[in-house]
C-alpha positions in Angstrom: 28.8 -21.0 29.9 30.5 -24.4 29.0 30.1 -27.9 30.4 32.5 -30.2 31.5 33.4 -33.8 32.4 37.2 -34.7 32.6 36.8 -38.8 31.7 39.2 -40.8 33.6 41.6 -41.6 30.7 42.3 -37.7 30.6 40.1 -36.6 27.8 38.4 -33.7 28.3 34.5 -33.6 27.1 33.2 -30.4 26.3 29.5 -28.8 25.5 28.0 -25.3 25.4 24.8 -26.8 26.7 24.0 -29.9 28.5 22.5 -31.3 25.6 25.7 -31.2 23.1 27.4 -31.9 26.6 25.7 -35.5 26.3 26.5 -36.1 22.9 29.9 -35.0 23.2 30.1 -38.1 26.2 28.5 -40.7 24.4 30.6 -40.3 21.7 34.0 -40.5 23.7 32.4 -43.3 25.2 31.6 -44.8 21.7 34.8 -44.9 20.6 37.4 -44.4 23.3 35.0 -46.8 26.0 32.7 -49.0 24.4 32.6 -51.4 27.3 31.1 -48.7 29.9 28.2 -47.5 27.5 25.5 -50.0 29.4 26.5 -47.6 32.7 26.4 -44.8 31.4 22.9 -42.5 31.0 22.0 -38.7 31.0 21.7 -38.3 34.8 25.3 -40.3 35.3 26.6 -37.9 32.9 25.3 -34.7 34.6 26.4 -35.2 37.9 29.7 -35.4 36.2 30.0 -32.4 34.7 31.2 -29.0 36.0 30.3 -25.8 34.7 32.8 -23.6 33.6 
């Protein structure tokens, strides 16, 4: 099972579990968003994501 949250500039973030799920985010975020990293948290990211 994969986990999935397609960002709104067209990446796609990818994790096998929820936890590299939320690593995988705040690292787009990190580089290709640093100005939405205040808004974003764990629960945020979750209700995101889709399971594949």
């Amino acid at each position: 099972m994969a986990y999935l949250i397609p960002c709104s500039c067209g990446y796609l973030i990818r994790g096998n579990t929820e936890d590299e799920l939320i690593e995988a985010a705040f690292e787009h975020a990190r580089t290709a968003h640093p100005h939405m990293l205040d808004t974003l948290n764990r629960e945020a990211l979750l209700a995101m994501a889709q399971v594949e």
